[in-house]
TORLOVEX-741994 format. One record per residue: x, y, z of N, C-alpha, C in turn. Coordinates in steps of 0.05 Angstrom, whole numbers, padded with zeros to 5 digits, always signed. Layout:
! TORLOVEX-741994
XYZXYZXYZ ...
! end
This chain:
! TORLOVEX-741994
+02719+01218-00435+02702+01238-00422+02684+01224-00401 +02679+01197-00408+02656+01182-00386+02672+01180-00360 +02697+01173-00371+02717+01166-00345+02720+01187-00319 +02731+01199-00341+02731+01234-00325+02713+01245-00311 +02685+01240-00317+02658+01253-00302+02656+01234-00285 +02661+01210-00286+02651+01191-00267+02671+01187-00235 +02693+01198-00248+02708+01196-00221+02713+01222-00211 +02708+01251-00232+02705+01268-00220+02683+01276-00195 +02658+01258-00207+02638+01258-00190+02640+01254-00167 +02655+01234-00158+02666+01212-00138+02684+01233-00127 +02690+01249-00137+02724+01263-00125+02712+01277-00096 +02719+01289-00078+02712+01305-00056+02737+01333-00064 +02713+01351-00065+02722+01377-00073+02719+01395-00053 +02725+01387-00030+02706+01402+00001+02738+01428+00006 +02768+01408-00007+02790+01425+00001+02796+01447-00009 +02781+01449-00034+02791+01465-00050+02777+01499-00040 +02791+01522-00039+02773+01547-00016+02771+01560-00053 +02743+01560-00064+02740+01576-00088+02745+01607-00085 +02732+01622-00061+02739+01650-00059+02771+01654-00052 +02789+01637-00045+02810+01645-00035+02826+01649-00067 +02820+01626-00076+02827+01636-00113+02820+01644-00116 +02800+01661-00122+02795+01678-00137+02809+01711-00129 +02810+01710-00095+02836+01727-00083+02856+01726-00100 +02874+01700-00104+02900+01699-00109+02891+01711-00145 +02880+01698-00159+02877+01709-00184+02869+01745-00184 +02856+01751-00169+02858+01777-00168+02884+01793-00167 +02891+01786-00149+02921+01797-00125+02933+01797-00159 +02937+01778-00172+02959+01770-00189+02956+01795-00206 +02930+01791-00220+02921+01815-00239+02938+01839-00242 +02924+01843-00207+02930+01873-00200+02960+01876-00191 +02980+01855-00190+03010+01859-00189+03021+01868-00215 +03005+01856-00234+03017+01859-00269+03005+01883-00271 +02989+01901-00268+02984+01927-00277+03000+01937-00260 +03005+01929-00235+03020+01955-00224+03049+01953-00229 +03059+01930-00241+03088+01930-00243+03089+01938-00273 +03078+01933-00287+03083+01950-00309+03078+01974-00316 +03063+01988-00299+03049+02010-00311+03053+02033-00287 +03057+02022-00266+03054+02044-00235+03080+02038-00225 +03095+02015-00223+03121+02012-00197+03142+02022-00212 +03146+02029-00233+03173+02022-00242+03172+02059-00238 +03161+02074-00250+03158+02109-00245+03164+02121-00214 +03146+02101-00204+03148+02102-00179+03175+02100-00152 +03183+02066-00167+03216+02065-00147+03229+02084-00162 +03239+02093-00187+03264+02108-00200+03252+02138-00180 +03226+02151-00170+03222+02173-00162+03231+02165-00122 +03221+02144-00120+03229+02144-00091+03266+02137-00086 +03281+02128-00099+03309+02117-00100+03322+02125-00119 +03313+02152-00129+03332+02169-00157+03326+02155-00179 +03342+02167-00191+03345+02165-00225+03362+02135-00223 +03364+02112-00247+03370+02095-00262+03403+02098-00263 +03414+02083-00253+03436+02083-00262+03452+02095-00286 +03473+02112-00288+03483+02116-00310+03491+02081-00323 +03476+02087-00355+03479+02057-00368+03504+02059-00384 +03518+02085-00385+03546+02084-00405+03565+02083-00394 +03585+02058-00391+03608+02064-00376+03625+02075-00386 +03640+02090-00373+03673+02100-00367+03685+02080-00397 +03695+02061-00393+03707+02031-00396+03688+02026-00423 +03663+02014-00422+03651+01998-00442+03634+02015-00454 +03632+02032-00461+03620+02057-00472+03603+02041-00492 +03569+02049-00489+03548+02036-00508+03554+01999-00506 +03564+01994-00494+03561+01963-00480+03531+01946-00486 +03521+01935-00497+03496+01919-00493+03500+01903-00469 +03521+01902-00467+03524+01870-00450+03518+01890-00420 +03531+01909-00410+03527+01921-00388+03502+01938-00387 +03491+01943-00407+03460+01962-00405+03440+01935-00394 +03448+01911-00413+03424+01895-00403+03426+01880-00380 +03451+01877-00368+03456+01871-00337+03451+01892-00325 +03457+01918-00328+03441+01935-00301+03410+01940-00302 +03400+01931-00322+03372+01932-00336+03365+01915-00325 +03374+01879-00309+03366+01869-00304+03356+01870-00279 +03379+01870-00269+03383+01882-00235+03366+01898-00222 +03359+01911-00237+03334+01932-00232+03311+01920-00231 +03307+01908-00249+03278+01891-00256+03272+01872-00234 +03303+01858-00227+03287+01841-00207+03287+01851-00187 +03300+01878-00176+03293+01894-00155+03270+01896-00158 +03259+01917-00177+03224+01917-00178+03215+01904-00172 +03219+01878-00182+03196+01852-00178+03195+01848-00149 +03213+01844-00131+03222+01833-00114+03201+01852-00094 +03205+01873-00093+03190+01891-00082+03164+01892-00086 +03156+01884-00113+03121+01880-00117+03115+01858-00099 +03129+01843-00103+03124+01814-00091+03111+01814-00065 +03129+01822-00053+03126+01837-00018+03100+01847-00012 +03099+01880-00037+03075+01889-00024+03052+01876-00032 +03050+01861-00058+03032+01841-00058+03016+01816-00034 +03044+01805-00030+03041+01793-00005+03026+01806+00026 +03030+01825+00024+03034+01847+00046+02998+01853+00045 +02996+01860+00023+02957+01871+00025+02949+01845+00023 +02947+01826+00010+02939+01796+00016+02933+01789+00042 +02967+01794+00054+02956+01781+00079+02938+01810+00100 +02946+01828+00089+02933+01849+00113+02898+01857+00095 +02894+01835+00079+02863+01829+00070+02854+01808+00090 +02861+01788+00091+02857+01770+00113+02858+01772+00141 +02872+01790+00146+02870+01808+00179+02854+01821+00180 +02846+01836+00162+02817+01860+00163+02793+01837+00159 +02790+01818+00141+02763+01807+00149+02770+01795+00173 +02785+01786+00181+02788+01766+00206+02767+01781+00229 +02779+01812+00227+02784+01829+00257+02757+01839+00249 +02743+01838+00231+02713+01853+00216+02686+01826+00231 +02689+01806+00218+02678+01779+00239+02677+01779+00257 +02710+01773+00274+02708+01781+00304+02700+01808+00322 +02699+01830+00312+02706+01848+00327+02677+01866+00319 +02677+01873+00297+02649+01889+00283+02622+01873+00286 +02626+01843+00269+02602+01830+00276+02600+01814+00288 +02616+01808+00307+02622+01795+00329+02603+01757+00331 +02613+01756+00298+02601+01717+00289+02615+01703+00286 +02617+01686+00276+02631+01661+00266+02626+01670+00230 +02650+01667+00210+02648+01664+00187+02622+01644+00180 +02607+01644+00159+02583+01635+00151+02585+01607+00133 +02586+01585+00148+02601+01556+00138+02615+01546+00153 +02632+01561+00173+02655+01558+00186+02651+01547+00208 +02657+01518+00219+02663+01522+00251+02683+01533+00271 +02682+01526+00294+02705+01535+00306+02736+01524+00301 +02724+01494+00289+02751+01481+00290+02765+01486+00252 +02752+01491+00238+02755+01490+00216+02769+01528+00208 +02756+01541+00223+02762+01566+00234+02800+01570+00242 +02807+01547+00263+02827+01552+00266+02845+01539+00252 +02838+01517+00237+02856+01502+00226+02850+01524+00203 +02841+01529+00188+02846+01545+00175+02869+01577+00175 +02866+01584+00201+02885+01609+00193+02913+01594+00204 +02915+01574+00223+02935+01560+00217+02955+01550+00195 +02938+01541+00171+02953+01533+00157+02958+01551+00133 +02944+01581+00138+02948+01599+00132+02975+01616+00136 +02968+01616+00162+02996+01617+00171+03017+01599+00171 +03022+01583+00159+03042+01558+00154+03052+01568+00123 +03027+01576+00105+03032+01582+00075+03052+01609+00086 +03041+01635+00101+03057+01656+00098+03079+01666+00112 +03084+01642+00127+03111+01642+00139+03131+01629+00115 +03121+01608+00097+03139+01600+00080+03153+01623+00059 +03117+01636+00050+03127+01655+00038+03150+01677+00044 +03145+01686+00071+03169+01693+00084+03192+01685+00090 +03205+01663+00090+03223+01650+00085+03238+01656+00063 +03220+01639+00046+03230+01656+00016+03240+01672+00005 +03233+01687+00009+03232+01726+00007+03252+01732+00011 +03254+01731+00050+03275+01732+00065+03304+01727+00047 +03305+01695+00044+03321+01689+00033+03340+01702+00006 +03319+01699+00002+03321+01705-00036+03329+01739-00043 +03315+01758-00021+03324+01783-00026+03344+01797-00010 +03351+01778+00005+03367+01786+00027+03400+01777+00022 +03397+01763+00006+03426+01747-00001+03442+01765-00013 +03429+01788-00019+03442+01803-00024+03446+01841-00015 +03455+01858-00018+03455+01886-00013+03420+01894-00010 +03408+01897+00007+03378+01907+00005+03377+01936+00007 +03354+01942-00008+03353+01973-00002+03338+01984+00016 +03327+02004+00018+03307+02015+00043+03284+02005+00040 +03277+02013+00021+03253+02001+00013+03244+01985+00009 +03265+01961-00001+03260+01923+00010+03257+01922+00041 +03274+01939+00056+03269+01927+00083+03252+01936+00096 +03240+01965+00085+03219+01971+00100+03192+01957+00091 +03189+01941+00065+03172+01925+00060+03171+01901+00078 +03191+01889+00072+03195+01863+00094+03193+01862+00124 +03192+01885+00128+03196+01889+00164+03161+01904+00168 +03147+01905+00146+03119+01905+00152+03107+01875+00139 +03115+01866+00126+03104+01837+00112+03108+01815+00147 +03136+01827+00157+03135+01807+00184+03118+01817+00208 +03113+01840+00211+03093+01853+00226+03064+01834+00217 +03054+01837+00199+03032+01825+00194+03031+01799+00196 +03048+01782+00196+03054+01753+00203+03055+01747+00235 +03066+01774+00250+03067+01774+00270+03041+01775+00275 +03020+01794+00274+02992+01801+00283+02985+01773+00277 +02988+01762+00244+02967+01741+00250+02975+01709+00270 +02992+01716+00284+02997+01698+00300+02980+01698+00321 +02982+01731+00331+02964+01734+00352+02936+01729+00356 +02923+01732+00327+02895+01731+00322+02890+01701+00316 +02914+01686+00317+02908+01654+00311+02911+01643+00342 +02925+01660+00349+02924+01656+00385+02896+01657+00395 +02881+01685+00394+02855+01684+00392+02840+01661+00396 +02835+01664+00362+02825+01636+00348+02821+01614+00375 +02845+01597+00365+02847+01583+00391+02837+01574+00421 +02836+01604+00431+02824+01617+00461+02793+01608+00449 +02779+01616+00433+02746+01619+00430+02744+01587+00426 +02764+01575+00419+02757+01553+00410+02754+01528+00434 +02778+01533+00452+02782+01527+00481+02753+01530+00499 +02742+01565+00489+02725+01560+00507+02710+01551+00503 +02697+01545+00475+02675+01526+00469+02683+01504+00472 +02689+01487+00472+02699+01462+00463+02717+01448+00485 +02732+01463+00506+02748+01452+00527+02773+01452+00523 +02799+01449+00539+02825+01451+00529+02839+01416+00524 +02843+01425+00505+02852+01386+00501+02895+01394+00500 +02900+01360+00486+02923+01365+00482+02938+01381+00463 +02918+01372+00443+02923+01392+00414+02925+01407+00411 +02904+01422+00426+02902+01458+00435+02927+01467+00436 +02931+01453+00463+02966+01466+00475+02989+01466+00456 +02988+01453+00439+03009+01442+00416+03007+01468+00393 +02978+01480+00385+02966+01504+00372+02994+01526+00391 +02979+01527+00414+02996+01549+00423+03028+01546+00423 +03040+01530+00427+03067+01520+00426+03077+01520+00400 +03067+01512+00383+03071+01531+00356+03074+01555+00344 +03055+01576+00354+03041+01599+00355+03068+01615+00369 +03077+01599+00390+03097+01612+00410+03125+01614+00392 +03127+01577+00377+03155+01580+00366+03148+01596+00340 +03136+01604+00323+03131+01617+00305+03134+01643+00309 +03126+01658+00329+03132+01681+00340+03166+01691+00348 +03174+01671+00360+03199+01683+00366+03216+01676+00339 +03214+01661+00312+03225+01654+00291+03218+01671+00270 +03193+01696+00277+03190+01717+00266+03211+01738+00267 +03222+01740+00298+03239+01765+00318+03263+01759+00302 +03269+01736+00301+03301+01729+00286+03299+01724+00262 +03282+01730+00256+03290+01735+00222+03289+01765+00219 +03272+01775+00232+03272+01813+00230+03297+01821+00231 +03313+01790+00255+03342+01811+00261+03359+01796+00225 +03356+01784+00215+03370+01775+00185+03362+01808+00177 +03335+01815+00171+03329+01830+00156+03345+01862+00169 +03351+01866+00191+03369+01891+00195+03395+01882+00201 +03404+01859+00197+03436+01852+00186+03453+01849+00214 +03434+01836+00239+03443+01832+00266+03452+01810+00266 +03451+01788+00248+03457+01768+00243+03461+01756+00219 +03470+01733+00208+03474+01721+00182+03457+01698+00182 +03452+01681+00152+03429+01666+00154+03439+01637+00171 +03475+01634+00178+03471+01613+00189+03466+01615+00220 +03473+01636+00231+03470+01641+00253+03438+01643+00264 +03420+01646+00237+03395+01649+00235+03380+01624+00239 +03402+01596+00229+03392+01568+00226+03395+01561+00260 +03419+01570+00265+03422+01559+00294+03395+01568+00312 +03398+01605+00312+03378+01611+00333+03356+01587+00325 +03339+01591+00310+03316+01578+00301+03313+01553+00312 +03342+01535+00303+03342+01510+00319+03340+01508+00346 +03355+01530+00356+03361+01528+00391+03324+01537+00409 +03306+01551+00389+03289+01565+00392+03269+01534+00394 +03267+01522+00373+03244+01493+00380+03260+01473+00393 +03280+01473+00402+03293+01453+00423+03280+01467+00448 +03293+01487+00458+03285+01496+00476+03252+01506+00487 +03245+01510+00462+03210+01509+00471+03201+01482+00477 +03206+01453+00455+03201+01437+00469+03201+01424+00493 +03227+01438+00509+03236+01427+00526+03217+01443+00557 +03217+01464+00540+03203+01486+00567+03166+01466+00569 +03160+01467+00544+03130+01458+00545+03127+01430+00557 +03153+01418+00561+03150+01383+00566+03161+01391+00595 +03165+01408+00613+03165+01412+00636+03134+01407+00653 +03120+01415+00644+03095+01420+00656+03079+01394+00647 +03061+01396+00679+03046+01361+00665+03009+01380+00656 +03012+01378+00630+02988+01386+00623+02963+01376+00627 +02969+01346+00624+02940+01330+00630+02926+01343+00658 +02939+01346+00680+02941+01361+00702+02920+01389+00706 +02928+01407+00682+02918+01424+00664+02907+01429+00656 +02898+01415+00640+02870+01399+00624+02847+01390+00642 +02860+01377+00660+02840+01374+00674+02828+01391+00695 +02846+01405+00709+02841+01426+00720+02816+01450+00707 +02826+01454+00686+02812+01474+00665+02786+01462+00654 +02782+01445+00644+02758+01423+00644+02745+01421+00666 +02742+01418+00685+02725+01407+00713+02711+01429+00721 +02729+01452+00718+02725+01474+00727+02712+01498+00705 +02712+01489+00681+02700+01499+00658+02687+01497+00635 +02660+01499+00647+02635+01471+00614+02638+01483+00595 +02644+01476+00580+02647+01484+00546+02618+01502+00547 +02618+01523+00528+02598+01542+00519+02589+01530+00503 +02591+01509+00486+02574+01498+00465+02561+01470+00475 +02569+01465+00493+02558+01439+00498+02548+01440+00537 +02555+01452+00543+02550+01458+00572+02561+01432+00591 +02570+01410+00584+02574+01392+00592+02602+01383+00595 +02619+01362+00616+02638+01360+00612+02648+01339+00600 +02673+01338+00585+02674+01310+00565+02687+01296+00580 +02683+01275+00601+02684+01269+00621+02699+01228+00608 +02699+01230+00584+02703+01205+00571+02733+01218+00560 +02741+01242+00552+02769+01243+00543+02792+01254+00573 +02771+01259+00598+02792+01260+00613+02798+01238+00633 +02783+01219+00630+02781+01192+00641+02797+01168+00610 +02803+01184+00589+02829+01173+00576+02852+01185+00579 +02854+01201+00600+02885+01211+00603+02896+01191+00618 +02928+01202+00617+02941+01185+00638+02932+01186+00666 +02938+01170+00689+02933+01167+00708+02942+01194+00729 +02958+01212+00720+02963+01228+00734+02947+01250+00745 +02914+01248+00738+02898+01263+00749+02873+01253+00757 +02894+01223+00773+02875+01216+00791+02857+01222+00812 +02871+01242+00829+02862+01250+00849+02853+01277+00845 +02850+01286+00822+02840+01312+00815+02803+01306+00809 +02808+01283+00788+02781+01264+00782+02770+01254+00808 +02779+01249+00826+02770+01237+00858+02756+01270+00872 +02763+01283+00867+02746+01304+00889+02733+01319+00873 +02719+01305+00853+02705+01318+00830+02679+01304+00835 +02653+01307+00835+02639+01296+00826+02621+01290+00803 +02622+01272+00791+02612+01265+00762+02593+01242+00765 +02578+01239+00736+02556+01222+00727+02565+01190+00755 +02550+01178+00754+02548+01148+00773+02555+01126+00745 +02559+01141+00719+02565+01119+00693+02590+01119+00693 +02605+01139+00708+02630+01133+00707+02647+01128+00725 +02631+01105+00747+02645+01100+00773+02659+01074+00763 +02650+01063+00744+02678+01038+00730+02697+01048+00720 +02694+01070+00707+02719+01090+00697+02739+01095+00716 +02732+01102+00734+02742+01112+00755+02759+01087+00770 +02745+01070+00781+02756+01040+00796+02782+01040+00775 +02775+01036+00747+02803+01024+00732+02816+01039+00727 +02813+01068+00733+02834+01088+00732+02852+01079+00759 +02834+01079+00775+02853+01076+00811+02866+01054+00811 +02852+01024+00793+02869+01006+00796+02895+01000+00775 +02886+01011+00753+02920+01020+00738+02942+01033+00754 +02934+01053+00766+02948+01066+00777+02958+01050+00798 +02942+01032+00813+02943+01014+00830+02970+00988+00837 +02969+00975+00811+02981+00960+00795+03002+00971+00782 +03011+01002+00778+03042+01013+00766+03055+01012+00789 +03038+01020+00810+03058+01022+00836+03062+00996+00850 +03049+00979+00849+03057+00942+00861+03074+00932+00845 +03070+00935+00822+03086+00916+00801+03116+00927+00795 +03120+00958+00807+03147+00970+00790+03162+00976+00822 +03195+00980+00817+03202+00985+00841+03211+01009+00829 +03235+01031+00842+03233+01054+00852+03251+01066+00832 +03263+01052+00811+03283+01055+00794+03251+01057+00767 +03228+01052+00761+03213+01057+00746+03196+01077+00756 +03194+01087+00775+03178+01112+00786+03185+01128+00788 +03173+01157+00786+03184+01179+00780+03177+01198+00807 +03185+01223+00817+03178+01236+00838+03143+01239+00836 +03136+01242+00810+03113+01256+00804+03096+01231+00816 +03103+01212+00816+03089+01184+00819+03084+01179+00851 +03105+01184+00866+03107+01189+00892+03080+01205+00911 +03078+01230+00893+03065+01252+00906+03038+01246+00898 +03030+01238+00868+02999+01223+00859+02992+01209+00888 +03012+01187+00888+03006+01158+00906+02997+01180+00936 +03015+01196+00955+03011+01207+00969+02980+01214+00979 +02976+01235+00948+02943+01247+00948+02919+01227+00950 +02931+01205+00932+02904+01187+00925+02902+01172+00958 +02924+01168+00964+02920+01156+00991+02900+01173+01015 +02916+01207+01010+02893+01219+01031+02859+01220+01038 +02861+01227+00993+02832+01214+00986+02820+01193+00998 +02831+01171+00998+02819+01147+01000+02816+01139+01027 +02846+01143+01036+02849+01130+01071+02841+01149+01094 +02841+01180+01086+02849+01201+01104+02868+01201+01118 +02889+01187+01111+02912+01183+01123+02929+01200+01109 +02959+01204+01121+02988+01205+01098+03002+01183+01096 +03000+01166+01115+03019+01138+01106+03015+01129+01081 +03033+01122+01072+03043+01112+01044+03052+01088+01041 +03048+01069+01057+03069+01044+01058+03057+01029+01045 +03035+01027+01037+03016+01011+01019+03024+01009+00995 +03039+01034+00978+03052+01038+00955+03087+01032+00962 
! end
């Protein structure tokens, strides 16, 4: 027991969200009263009467009463599951949209960043759960009422994408747009369209391998779209031009650690006189890629930097210096 207290003490308990259990212990409760006592009256009234249990063939059968007995059950279940899932998460959308929108605060504890990492990995839990589901109830013949559950359980997965989109935006504007940010949204993006194609699993437009491909072809190709654009570029653009609401100031030390490619964006900016060494060793890195490398290690983008920084500097366009 000494052991136990002593390293329990020591333990950091900061991860653990107590009200969110006590959600899930609730949720659970109230699945077991309603599946025993409310769903089962309920599907046989919305989807008819129970199977005839006497066959033709096996007349008074145990073996076939308690296989279609089963089948049923885990239909039920299958279906609680859902709508379970379903008010859960559309509990967490109503406080979300009640914070933002009614009392227009910040949750009480919460920062901004803890805020989004939170419905993030919220959204990470109920996409899995979706997966799941997907999987598991779909593998086989669904009924109406599985799919009209599931095709609102992905609706609400959908919304909370958007409200994690949100998120994000308030967080941007306090705080500035970094790289990470963008990676939030590029997520947010592939998660969205890996919602659309599973909706199409769930109305039978597709099969689950064809489901593996899209999905795959879906984060290849987003990666590839998002690594088109030079963000630092972006970042900095959106930074220079926009002080964080919480700090009023610009963080003028993480865009003077970017790459060199917003050199000349940083050059017609003016900033603090503490960061005119920043600056020199930004220009002379940049300086030194272009002396030291020939034309087979430079890229077009490298070309057009050198170009600008020259106009900056020389008021010229000649370039022969690079």
């Amino acid at each position: 027991q000494t052991i136990f207290c002593s390293a329990g003490s020591e333990f950091e308990w900061d991860f653990v969200n107590i009200k969110l259990f006590w959600v899930f212990i609730l949720a659970a409760l109230v699945s077991v009263v309603a599946f025993f006592f409310y769903v089962p009256p309920l599907y046989e009234k919305i989807f008819g009467p129970k199977v005839d249990l006497v066959s033709s063939e096996k007349e008074d059968s145990e073996e076939v009463v308690q296989e279609i007995q089963g089948d049923a059950l885990m239909k039920q279940t299958w279906l609680v599951v859902i709508v379970t899932l379903s008010a859960l998460l559309g509990f967490v959308l109503a406080s979300d949209l009640y914070y933002r929108v009614v009392l227009d605060i910040m949750p009480e504890g919460l920062s901004y960043s803890s805020y989004l990492h939170r419905g993030v990995f919220s959204l990470i839990l109920s996409i899995i759960f979706a997966i799941i589901l997907i999987t598991l109830i779909f593998s086989r013949k669904a009924r109406p009422g599985e799919k009209s559950a599931a095709l609102i359980f992905m609706i609400l997965n959908a919304v909370f994408v958007i409200m994690n989109a949100d998120k994000n935006l308030s967080y941007i504007e306090h705080y500035g747009l970094t790289i990470k940010r963008i990676g939030v949204f590029l997520y947010l993006f592939m998660t969205l369209l890996g919602i659309i194609s599973t909706l199409m699993v769930v109305y039978e437009r597709i099969n689950y391998r064809s489901l593996v491909r899209v999905n795959s072809h879906i984060i290849f190709y987003s990666l590839i779209l998002f690594g088109c654009f030079n963000w630092e570029r972006t970042i900095t653009r959106y930074n220079l031009s926009h002080a964080p609401e919480a700090t009023h100031q610009i963080d003028y030390d993480y865009l003077f650690g970017l790459s060199y490619s917003n050199l000349d964006l940083l050059m017609t900016h003016e900033f603090p006189s503490t960061y005119e060494g920043s600056m020199m060793y930004k220009h002379n890195s940049f300086e030194n890629h272009m002396n030291s490398t020939d034309f087979r290690s430079r890229s077009i983008a490298d070309y057009i930097l050198a170009k600008r920084v020259l106009n900056k500097v020389n008021n010229e366009t000649d370039d022969n210096e690079y």
